[in-house]
Backbone bond lengths (Angstrom), bond angles and torsions (degrees), N, CA, C in turn:
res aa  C-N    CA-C-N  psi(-1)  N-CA   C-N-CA  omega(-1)  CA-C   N-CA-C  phi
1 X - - - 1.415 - - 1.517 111.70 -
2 X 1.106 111.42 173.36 1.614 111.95 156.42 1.217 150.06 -70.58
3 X 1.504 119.50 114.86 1.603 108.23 -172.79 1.272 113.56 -78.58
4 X 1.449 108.24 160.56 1.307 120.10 -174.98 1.420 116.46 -107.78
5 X 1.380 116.27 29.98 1.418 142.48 147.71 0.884 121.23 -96.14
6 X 1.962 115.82 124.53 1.335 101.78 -153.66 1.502 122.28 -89.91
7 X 1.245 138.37 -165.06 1.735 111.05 -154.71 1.659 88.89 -87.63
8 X 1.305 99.88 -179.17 1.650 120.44 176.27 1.731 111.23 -56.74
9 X 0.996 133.40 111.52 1.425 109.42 166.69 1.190 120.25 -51.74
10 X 1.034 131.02 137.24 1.872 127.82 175.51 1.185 137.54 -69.92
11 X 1.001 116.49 105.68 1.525 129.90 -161.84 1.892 99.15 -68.86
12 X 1.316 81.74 124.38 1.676 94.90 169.77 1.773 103.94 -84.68
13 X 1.567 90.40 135.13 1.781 103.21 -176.24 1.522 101.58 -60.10
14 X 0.938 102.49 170.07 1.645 104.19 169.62 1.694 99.81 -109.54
15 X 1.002 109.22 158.45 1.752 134.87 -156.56 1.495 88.24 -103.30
16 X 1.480 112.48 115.62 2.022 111.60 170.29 1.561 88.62 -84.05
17 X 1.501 98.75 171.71 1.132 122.42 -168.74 1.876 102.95 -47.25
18 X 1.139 140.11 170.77 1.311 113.43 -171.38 1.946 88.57 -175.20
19 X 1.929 85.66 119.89 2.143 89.71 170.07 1.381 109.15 -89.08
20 X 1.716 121.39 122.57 1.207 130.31 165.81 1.531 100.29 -90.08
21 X 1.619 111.13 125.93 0.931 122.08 143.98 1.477 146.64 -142.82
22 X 1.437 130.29 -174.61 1.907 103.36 172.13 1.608 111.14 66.26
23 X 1.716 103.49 -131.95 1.336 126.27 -166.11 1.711 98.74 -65.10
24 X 1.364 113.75 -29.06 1.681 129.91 -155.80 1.829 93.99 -74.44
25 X 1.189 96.16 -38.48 1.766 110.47 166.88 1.370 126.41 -79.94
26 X 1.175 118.16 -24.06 1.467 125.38 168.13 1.683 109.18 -79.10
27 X 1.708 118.12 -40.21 1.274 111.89 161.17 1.628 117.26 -37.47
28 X 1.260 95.24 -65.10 1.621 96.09 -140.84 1.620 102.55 -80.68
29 X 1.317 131.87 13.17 1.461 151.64 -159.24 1.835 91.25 -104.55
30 X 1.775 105.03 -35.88 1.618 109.14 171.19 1.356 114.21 -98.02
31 X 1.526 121.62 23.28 1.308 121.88 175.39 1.655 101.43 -122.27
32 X 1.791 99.08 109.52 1.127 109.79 163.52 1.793 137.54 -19.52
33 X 1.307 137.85 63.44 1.237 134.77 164.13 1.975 87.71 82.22
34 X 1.148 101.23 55.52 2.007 125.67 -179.84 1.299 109.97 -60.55
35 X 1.898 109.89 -21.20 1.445 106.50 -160.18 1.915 96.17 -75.02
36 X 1.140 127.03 -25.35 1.562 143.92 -148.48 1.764 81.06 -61.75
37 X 1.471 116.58 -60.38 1.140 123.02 -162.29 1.495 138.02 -80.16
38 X 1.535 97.70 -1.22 1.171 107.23 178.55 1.707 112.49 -121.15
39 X 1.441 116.55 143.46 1.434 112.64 -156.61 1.620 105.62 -86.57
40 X 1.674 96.07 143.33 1.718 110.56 -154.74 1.859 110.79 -70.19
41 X 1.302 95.24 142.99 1.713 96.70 -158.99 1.510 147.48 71.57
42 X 1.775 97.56 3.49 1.424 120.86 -178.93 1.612 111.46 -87.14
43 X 1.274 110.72 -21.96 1.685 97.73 177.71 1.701 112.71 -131.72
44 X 0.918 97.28 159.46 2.008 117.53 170.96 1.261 97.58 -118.73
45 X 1.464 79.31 130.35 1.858 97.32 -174.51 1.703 81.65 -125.29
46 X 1.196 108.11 143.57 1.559 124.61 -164.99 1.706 104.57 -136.56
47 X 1.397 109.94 50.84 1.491 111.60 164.87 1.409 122.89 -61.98
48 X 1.203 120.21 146.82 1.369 137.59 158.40 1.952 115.74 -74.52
49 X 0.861 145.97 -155.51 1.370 139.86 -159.32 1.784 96.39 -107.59
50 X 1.448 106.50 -42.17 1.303 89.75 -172.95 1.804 106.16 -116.93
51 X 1.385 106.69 41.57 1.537 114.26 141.35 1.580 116.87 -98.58
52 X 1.913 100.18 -20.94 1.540 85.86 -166.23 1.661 89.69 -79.16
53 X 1.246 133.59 -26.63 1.238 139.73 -177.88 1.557 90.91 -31.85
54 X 1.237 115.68 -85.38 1.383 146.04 -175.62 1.526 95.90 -20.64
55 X 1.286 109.78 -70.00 1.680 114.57 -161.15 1.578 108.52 -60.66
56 X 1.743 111.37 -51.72 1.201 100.63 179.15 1.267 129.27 -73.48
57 X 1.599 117.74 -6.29 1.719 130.34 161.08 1.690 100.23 86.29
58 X 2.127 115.09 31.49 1.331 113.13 172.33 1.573 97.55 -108.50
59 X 1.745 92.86 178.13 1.850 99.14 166.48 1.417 94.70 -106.55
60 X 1.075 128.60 -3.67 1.670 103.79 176.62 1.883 96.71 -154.32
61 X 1.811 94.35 147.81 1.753 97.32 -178.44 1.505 114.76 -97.39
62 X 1.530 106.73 -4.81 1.699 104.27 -172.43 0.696 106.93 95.06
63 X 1.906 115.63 171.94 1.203 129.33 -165.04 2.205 96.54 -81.46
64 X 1.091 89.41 -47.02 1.609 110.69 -164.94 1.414 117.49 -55.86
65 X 1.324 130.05 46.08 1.725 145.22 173.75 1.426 111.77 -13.96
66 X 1.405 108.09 -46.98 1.894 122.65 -173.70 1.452 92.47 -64.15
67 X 1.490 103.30 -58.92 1.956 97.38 -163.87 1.153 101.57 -64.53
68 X 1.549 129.98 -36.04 1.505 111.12 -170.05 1.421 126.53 -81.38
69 X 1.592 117.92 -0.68 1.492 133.87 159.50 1.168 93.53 -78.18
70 X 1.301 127.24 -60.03 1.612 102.46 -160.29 1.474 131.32 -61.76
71 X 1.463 92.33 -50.27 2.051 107.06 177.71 2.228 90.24 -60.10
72 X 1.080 124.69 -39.41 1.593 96.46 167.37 1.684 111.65 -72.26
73 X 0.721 133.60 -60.20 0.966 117.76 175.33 1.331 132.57 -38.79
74 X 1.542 138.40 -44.40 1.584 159.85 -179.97 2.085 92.70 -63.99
75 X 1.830 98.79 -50.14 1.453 96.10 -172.39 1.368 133.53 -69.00
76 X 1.789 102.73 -26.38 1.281 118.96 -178.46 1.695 114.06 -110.16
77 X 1.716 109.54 13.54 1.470 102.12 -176.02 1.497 121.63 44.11
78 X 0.812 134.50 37.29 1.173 149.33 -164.31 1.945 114.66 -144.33
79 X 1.203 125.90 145.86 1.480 136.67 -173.64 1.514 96.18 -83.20
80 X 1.263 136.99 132.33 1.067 149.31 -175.45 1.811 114.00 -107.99
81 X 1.140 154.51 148.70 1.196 148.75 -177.61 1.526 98.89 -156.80
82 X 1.509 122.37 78.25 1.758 131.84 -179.91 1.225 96.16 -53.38
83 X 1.424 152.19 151.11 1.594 125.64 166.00 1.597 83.80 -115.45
84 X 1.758 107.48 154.83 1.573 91.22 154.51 1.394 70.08 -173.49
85 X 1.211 121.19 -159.21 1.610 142.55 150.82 1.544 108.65 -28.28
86 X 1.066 111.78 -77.93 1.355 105.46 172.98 1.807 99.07 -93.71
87 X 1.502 118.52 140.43 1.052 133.83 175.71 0.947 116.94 -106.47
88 X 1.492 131.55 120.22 1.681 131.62 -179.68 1.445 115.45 -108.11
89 X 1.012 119.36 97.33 1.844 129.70 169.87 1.862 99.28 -65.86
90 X 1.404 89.93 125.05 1.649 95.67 176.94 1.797 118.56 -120.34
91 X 1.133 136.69 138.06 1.680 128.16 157.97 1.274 110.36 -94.71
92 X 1.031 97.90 157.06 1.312 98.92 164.35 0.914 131.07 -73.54
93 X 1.234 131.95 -4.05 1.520 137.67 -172.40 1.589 106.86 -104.47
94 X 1.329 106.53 -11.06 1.817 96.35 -175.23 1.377 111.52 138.55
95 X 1.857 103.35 -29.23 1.918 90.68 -172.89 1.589 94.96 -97.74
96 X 2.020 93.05 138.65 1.092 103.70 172.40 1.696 96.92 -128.26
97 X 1.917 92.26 164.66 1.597 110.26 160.94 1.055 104.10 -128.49
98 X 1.858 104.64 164.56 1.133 94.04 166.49 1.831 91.28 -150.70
99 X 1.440 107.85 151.77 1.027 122.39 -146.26 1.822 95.41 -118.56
100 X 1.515 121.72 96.43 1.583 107.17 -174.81 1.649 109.72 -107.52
101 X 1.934 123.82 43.00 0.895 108.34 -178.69 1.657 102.04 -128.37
102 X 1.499 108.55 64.98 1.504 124.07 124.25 1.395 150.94 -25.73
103 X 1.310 94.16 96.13 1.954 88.12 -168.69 1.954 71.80 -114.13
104 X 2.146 81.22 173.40 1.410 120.82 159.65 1.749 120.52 -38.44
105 X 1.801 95.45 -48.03 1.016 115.64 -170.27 1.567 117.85 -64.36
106 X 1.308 116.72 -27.06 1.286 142.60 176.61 1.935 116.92 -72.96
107 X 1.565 104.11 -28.60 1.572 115.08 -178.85 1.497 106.27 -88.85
108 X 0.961 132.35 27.73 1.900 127.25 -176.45 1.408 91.33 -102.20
109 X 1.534 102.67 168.03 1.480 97.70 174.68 1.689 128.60 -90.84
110 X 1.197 96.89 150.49 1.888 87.10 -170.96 1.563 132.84 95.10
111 X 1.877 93.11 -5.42 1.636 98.77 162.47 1.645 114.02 -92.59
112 X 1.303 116.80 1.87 1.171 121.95 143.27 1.617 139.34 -72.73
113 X 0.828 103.73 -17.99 1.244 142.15 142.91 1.647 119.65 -18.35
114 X 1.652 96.41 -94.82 1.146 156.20 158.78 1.893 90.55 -26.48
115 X 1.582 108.65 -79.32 1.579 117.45 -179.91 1.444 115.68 -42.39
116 X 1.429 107.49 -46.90 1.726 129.25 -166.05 1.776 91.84 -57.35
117 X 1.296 107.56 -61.06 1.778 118.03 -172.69 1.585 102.43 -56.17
118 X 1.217 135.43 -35.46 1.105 128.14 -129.91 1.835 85.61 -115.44
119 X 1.135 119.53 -44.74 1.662 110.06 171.17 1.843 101.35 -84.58
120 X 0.721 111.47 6.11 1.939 112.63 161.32 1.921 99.09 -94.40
121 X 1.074 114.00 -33.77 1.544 113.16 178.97 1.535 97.53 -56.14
122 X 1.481 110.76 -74.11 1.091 128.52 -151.87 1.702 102.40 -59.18
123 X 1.544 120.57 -21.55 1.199 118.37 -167.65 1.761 103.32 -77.22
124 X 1.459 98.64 -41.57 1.967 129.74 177.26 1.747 69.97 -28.06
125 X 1.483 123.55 -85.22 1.182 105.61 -132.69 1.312 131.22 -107.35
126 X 1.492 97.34 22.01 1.688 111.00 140.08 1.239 109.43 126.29
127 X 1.872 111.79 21.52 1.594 105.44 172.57 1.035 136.19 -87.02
128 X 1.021 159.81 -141.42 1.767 142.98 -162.71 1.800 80.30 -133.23
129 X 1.369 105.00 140.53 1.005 116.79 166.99 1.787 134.50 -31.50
130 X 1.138 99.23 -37.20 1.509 117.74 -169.33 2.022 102.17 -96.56
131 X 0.919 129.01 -31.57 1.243 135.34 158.37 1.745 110.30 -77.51
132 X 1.421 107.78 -31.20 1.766 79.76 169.18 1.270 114.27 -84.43
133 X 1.180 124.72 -33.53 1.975 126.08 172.30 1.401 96.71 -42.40
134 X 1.542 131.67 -71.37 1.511 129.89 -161.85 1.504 98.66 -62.12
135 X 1.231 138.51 -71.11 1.474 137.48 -170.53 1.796 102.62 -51.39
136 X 0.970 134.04 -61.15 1.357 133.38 144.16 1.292 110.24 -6.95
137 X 0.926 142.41 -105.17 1.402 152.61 172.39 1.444 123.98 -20.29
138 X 1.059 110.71 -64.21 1.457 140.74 142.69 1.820 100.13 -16.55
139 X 1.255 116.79 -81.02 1.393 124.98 -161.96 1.550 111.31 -82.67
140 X 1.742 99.85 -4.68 1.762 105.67 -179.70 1.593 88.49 -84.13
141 X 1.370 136.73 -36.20 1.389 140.89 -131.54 2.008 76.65 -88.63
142 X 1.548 102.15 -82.58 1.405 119.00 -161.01 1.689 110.56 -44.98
143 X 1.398 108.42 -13.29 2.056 123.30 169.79 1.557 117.50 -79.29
144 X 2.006 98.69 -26.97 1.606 108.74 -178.98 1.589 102.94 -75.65
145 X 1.513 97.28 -33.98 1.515 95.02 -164.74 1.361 116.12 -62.86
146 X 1.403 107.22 -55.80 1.506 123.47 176.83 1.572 112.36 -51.99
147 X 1.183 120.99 -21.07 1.446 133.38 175.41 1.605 101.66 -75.40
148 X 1.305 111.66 -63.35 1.730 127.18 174.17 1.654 99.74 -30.27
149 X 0.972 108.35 -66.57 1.956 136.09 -170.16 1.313 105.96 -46.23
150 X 1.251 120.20 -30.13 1.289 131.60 -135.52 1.597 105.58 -124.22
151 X 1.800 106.20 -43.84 1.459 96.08 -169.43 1.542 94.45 -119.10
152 X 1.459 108.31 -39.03 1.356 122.16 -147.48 1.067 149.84 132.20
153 X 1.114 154.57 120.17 1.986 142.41 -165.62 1.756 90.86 -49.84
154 X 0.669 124.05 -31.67 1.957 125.46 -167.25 1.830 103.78 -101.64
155 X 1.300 99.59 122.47 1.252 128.56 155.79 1.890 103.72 78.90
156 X 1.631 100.31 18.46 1.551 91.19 161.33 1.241 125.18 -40.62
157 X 1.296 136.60 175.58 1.560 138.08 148.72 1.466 106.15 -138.39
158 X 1.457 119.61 147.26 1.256 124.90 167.82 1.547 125.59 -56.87
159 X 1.085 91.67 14.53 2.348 108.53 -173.83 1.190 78.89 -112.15
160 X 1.520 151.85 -27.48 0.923 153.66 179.01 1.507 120.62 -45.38
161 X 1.584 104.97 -70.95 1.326 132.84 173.61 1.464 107.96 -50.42
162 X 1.200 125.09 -61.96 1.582 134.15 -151.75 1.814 99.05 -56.18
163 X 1.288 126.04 -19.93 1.724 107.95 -167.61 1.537 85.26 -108.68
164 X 1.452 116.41 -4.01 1.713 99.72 169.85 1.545 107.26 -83.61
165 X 0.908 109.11 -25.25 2.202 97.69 -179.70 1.505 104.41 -38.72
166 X 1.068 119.78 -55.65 1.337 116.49 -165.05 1.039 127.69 -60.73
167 X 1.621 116.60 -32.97 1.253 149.03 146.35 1.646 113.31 -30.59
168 X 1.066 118.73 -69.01 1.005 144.13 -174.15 1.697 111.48 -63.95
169 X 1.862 116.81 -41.27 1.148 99.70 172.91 1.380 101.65 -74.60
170 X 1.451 129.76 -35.38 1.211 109.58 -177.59 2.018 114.94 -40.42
171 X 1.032 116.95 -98.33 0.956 107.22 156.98 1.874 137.00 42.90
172 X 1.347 76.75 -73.78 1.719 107.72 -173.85 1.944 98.23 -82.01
173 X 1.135 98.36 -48.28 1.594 95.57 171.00 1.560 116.15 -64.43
174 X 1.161 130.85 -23.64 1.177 122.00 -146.69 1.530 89.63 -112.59
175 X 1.140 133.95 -0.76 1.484 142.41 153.98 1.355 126.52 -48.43
């Protein structure tokens, strides 16, 4: 029969750490003030210049790349990753990186891609959001290079990059 206790209220799941990118950024750019609803420090959003365009609803970000990761980042509680040439990893709380080793090899399509998977790896295995964006980044940069080294600024591909990560953490370990 029916109890006369009333049901459970429903517990909202909690959100794991989580990489927004692409289309995932074009969503939430049409979701009214989106940051309210999503829990603070749980995602990396990994825009390019004219997604952050998109998100923050301007036509232009300024000269100043650092400030404009950070004030998104500080505004939306959320880890920020600007990508461009120089790449700026942001917290919300204040610590930033910034990452200025940009090649050619790095601008094709789908080595974003490549970044998006690779700080979702790093999240898989249990780092704090804000250390997988920088190590992420970090290990997307030192995969472009070896790609650069390897093929050339001309006719990289982002299939390119993906068997250098590994490469690359080696590398980083062996430091």
């Amino acid at each position: 029969g029916m109890s006369p206790e009333k049901p459970a209220e429903r517990q909202r799941p909690e959100l794991p750490p989580t990489v927004i990118d692409a289309d995932g950024l074009t969503l939430l750019s049409q979701i009214d003030q989106w940051w309210e609803h999503a829990p603070q420090g749980t995602c990396v959003l990994t825009p390019h210049p004219g997604e952050m365009k998109r998100l923050l609803g301007t036509e232009e970000l300024g000269d100043d790349r650092i400030q404009v990761g950070e004030e998104a980042a500080r505004s939306w509680g959320q880890i920020v990753v600007l990508k461009g040439a120089t790449t700026v990893v942001a917290h919300p709380e204040g610590r930033t990186a910034v990452n200025d080793g940009g090649n050619p090899a790095l601008a094709t399509a789908g080595t974003g891609d490549v970044l998006a998977g690779a700080i979702a790896g790093l999240l898989a295995q249990g780092l704090a959001p804000y250390d997988a964006a920088v190590l992420g980044v970090y290990l997307h940069s030192a995969a472009g290079r070896l790609v650069r080294d390897e093929i050339g600024d001309m006719g990289a591909l982002a299939s390119d990059l993906l068997p250098r990560l590994p490469l690359a953490i080696r590398a980083l370990k062996s430091t």
